[in-house]
C-alpha beads as a LAMMPS data file, in Angstrom:
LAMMPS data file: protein, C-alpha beads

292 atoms
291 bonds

1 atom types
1 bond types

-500.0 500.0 xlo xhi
-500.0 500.0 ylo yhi
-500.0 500.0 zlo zhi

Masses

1 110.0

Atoms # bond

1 1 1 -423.976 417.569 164.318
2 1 1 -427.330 418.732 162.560
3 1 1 -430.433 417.800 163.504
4 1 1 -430.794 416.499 159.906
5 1 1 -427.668 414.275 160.189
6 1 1 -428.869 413.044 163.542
7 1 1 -432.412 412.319 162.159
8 1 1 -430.675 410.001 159.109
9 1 1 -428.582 407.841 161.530
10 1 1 -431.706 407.510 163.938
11 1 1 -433.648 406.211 160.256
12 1 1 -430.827 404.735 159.535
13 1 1 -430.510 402.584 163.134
14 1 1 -434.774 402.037 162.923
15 1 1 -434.361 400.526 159.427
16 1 1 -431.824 398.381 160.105
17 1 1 -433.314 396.690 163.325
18 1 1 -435.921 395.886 161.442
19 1 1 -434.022 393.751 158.691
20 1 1 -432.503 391.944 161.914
21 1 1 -434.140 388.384 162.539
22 1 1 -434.775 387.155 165.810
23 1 1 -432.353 384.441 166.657
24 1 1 -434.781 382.241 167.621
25 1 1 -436.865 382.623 164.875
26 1 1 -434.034 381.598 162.365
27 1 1 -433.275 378.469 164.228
28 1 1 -437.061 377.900 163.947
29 1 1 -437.225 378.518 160.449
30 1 1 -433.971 376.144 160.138
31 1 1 -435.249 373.213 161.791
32 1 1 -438.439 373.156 159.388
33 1 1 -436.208 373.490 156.500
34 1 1 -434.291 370.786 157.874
35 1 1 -437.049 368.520 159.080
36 1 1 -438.282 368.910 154.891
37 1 1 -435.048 368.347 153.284
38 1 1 -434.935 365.110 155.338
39 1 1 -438.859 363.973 154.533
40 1 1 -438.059 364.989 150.825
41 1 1 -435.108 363.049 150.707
42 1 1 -436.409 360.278 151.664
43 1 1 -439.874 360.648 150.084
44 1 1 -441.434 360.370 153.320
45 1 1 -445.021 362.251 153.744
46 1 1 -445.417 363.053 157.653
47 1 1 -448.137 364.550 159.203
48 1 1 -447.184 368.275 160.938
49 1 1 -448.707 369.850 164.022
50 1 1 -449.323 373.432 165.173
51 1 1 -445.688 373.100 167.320
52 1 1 -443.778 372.343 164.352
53 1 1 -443.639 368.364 165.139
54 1 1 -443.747 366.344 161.940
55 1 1 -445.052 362.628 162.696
56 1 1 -445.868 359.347 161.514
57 1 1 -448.178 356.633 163.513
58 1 1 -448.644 353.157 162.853
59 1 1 -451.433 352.263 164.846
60 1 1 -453.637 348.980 165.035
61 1 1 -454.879 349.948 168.680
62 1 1 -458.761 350.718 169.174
63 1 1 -458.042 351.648 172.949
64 1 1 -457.847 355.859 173.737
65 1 1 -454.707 358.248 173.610
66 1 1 -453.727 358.685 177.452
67 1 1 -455.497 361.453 179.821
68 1 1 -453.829 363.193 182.824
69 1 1 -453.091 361.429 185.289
70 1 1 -452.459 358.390 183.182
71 1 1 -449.258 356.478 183.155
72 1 1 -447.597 355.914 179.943
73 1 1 -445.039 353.168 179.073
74 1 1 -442.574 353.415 176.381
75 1 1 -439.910 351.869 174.499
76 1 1 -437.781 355.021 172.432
77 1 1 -434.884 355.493 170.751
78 1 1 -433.356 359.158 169.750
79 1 1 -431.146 360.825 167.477
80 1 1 -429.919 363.736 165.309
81 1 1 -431.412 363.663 161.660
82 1 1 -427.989 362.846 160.197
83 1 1 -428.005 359.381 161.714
84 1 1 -425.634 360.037 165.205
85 1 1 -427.321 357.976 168.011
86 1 1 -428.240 360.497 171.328
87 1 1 -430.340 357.779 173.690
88 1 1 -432.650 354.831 174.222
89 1 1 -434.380 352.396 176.677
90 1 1 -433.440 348.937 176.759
91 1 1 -435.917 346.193 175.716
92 1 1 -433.357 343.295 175.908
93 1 1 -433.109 344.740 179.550
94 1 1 -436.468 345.657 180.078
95 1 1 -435.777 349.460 180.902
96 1 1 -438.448 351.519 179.748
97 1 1 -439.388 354.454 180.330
98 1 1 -442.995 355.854 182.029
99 1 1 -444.139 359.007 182.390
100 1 1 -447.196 360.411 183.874
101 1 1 -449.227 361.859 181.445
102 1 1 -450.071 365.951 181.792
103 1 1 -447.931 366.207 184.593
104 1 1 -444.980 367.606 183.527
105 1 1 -443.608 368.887 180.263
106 1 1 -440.726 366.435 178.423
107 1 1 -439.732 365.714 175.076
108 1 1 -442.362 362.673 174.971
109 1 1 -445.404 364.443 176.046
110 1 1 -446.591 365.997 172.447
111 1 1 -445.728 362.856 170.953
112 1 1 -447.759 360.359 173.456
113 1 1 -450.448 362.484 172.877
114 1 1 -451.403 361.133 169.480
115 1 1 -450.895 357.686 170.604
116 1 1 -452.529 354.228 171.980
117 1 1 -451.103 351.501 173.987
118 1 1 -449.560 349.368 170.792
119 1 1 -448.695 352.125 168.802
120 1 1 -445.116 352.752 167.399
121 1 1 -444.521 356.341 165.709
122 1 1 -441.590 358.475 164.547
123 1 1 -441.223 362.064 165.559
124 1 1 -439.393 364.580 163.989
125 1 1 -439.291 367.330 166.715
126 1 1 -437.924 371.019 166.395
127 1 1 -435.381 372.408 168.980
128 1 1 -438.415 374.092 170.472
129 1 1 -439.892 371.052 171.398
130 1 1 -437.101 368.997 172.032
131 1 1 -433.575 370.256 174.028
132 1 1 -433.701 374.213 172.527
133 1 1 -430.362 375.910 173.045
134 1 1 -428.841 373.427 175.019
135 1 1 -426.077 371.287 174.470
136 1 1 -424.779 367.613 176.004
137 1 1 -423.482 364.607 174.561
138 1 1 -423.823 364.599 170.672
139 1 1 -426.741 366.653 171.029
140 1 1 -425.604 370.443 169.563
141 1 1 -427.663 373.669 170.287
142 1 1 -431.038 373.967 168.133
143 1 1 -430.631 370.074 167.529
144 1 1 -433.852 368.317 165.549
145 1 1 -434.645 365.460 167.491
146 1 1 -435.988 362.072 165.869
147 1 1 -437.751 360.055 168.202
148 1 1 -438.613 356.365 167.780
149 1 1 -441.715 355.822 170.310
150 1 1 -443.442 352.328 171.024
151 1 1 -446.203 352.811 173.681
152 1 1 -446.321 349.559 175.688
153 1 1 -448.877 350.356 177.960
154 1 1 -451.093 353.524 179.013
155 1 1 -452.875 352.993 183.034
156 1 1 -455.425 354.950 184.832
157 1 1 -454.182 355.419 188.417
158 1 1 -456.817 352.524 189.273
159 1 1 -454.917 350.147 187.134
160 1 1 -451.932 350.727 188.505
161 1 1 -452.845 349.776 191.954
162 1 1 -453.769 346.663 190.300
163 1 1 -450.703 346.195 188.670
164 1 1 -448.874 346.770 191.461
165 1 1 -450.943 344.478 193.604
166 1 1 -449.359 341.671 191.097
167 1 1 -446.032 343.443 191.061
168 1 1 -445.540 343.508 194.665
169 1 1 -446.962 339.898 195.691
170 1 1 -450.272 340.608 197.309
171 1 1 -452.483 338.231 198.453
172 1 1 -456.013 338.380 199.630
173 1 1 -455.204 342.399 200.411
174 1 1 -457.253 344.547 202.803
175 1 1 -458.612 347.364 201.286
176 1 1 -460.178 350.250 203.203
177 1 1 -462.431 353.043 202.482
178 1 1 -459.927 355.496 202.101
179 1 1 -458.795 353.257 199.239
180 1 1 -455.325 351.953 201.067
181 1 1 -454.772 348.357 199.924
182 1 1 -452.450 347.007 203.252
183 1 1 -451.352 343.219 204.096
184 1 1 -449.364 342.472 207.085
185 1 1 -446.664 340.348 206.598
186 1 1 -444.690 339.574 209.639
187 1 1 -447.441 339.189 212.926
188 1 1 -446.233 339.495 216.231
189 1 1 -449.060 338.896 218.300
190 1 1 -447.228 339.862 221.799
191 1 1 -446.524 343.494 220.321
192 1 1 -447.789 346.468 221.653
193 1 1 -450.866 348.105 219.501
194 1 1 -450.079 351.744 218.861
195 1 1 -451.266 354.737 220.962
196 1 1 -452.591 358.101 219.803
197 1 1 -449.677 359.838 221.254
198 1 1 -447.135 357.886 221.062
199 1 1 -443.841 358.384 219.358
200 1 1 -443.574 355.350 216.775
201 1 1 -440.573 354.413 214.820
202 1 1 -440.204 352.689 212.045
203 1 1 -438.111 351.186 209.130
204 1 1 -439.810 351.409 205.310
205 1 1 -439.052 351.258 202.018
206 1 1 -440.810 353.365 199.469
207 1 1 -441.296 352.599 195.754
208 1 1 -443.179 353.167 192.464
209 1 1 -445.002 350.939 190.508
210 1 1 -442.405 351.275 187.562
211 1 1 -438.183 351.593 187.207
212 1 1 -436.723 354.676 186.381
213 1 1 -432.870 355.490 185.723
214 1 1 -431.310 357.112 188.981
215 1 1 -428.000 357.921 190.836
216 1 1 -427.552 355.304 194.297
217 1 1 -426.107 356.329 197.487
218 1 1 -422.503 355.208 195.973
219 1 1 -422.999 357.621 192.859
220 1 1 -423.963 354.678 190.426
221 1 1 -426.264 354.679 187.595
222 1 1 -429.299 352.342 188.355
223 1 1 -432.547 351.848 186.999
224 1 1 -434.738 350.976 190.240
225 1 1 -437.935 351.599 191.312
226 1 1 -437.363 352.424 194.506
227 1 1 -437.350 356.234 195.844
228 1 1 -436.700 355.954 199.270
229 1 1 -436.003 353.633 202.315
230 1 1 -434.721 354.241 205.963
231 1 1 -435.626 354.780 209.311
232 1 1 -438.142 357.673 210.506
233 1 1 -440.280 358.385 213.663
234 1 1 -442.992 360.232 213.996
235 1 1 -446.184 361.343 216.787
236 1 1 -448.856 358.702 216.154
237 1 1 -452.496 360.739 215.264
238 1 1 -450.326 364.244 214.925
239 1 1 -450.356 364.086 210.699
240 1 1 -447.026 364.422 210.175
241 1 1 -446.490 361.981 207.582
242 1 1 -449.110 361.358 203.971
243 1 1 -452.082 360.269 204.733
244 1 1 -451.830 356.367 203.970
245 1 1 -448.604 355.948 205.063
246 1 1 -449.473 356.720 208.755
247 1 1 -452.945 354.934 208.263
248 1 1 -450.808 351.712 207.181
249 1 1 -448.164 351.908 209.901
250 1 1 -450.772 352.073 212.559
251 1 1 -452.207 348.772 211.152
252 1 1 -449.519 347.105 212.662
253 1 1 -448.204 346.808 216.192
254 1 1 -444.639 346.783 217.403
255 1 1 -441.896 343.788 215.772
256 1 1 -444.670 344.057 213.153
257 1 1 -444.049 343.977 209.225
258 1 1 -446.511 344.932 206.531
259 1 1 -447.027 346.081 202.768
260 1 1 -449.126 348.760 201.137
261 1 1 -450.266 350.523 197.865
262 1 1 -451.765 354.344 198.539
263 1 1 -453.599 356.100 196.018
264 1 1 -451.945 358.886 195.286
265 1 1 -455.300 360.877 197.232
266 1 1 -453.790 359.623 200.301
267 1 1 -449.836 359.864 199.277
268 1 1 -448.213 362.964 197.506
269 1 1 -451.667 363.996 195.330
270 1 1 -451.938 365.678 192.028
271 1 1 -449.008 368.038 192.541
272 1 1 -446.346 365.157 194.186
273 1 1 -443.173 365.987 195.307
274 1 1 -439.122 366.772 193.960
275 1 1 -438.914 362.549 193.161
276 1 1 -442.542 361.970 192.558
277 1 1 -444.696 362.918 190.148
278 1 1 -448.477 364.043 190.890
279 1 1 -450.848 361.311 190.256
280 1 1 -448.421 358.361 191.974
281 1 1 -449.984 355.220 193.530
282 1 1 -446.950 354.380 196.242
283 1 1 -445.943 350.757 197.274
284 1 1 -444.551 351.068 201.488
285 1 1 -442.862 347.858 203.045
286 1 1 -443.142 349.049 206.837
287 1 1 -441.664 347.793 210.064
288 1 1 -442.870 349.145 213.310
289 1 1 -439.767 349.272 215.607
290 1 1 -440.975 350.824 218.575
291 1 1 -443.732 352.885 220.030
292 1 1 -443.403 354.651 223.499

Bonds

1 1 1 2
2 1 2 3
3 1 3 4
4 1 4 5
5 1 5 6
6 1 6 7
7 1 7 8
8 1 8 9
9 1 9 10
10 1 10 11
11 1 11 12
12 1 12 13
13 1 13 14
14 1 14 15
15 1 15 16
16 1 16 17
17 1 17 18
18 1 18 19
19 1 19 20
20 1 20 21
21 1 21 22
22 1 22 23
23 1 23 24
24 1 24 25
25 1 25 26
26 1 26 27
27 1 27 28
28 1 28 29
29 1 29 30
30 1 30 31
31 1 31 32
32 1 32 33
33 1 33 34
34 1 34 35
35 1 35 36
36 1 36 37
37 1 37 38
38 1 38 39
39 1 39 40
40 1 40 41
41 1 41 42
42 1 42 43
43 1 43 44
44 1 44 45
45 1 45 46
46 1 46 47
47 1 47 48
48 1 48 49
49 1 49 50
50 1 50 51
51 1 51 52
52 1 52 53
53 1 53 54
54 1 54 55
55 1 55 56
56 1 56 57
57 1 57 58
58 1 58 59
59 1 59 60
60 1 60 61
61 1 61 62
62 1 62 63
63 1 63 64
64 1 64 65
65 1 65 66
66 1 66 67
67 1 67 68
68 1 68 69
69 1 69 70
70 1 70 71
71 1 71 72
72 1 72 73
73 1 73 74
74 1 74 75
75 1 75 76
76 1 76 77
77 1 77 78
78 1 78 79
79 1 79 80
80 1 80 81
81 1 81 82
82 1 82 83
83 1 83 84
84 1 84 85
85 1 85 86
86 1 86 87
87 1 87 88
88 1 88 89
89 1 89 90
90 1 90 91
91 1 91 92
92 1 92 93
93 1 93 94
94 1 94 95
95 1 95 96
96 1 96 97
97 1 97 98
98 1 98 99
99 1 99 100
100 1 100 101
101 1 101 102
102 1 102 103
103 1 103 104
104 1 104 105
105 1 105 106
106 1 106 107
107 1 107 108
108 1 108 109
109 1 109 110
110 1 110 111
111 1 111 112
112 1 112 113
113 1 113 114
114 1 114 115
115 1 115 116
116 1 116 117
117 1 117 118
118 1 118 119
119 1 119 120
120 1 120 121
121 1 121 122
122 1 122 123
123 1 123 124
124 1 124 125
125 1 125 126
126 1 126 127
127 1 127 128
128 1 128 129
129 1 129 130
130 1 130 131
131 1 131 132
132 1 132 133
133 1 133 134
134 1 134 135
135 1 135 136
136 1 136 137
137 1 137 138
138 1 138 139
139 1 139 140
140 1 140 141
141 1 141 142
142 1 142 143
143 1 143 144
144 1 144 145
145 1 145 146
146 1 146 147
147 1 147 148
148 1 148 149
149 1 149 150
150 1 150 151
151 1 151 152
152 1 152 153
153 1 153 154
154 1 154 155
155 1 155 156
156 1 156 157
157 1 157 158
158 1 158 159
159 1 159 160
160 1 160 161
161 1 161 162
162 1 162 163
163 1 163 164
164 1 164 165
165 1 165 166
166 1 166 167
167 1 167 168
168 1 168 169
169 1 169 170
170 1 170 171
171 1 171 172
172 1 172 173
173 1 173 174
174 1 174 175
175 1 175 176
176 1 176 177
177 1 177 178
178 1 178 179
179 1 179 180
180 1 180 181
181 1 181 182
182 1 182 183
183 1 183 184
184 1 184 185
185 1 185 186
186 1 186 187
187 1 187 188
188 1 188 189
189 1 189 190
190 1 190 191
191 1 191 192
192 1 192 193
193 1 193 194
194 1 194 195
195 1 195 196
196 1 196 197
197 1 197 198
198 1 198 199
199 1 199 200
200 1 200 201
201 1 201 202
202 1 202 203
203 1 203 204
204 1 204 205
205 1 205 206
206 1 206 207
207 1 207 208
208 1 208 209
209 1 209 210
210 1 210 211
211 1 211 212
212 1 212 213
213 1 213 214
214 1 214 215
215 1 215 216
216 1 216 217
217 1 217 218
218 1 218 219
219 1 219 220
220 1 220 221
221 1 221 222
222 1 222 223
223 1 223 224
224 1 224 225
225 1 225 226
226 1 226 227
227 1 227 228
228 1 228 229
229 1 229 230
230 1 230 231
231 1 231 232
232 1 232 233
233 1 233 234
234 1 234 235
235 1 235 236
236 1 236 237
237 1 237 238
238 1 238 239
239 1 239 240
240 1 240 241
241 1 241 242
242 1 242 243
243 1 243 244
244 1 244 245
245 1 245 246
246 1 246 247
247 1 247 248
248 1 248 249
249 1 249 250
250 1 250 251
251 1 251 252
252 1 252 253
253 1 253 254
254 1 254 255
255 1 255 256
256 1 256 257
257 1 257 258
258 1 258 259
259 1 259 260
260 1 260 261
261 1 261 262
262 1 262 263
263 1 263 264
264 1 264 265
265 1 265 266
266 1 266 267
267 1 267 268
268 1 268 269
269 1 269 270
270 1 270 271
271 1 271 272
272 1 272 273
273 1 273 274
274 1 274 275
275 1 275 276
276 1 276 277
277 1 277 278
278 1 278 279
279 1 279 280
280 1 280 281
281 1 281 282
282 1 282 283
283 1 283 284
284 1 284 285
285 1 285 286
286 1 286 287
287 1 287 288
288 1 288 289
289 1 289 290
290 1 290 291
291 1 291 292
């Protein structure tokens, strides 16, 4: 082969790769001619962001769009542009759905952001920003999402303890400088106070201050606030255990029952954990079992 000939085919290969869109880039370009096909058929004039999102908010809030760290309650309902339902919460249930604001990335984030607590907006989101190349359900690869969102509620971490001082039945609550709010509930004045030292077991039951939808221990779909409950022990004074959870168990002496909200400063912090998000005021019922 000449050099000539193999020149031409290298020209030839060069030329070609460049007439070649990127895959990605056509389903981009797709879901933006689909998102204005659907606006223009319905002569509907949305408002588009830098992402690609098309939106439109009806808003008679005056409060402030959330910050991180904030939790944000909503009521949504999702589906394909052609009509075919994907999901939804439940209001006749009372399922909604919260998320903690700047946390972590889901389909909801970019649209919260450009709301208030009252506000109900529709979302017209690009594969990019909603499930990509992934398929499930009725949901095909490089889907447009539209997403019905009514923000109940947006709380500060600060306002959550409160809420969840109301949730959980508190009453005339301690509250300590380390910002633990802790009631005992059960007294046994004949128990034994606990030692530094000591190994100290107890029973507990861990929850947020909202429901989520999760698997139980018999593989059923629940929608529960609770993330954890049984029986641990640990070395009293050691710091093995969060913060407030060991300063609320050692409020309470042996046959002893008691309640507490941490801050999430004293409980999993800004990062949190694999079932609980950074930012998290926790709610603890705690029995103290033994101490020895």
């Amino acid at each position: 082969m000449s050099k000539y000939l193999v020149l031409f085919f290298a020209l030839a290969l060069a030329i070609s790769g460049c007439s070649v869109e990127n895959p990605v880039e056509q389903e981009v370009a797709k879901n933006n001619a689909d998102i204005q096909n659907y606006l223009k058929q319905r002569n509907l004039t949305y408002q588009r962001t830098a992402d690609g999102m098309y939106y439109s908010i009806t808003s008679t809030a005056t409060t402030s769009t959330p910050s991180v760290a904030d939790l944000v309650t909503l009521h949504y309902k999702l589906s394909l542009l052609d009509g075919t339902f994907v999901d939804s919460t439940s209001k006749v249930a009372s399922q909604s759905k919260s998320i903690v604001f700047g946390v972590s990335q889901s389909l909801f984030t970019l649209p919260v952001s450009f709301m208030k607590a009252g506000d109900k907006g529709t979302f017209l989101l690009p594969s990019s920003l909603a499930f990509g190349a992934n398929t499930f359900g009725n949901v095909p690869a490089y889907a447009v999402i539209k997403a019905e969102v009514e923000v109940v509620s947006i709380q500060s971490p600060a306002d959550q303890i409160t809420s969840m001082q109301t949730l959980y039945g508190f009453s005339a609550p301690e509250k300590t400088t380390s910002g633990l709010v802790f009631q005992k509930t059960l007294e046994n004045p004949a128990g034994a106070a606990i030692l530094t030292g000591q190994l100290v077991k107890v029973n507990y039951t861990g929850r947020l201050g909202y429901g989520y939808i999760q698997t139980d221990a018999t593989n059923k779909v629940v929608y529960d606030s609770k993330f954890g409950s049984g029986t641990l022990t640990f070395t009293a004074g050691a710091g093995q255990l969060i913060a407030g959870f060991e300063e609320a168990a050692l409020k309470l002496k042996v046959g002893e029952k008691g309640k507490a909200i941490l801050p999430y400063t004293i409980a999993y912090g800004v990062s949190g954990n694999s079932t609980i998000p950074g930012y998290s005021p926790l709610y603890f019922e705690i029995e103290v079992v033994s101490a020895q």
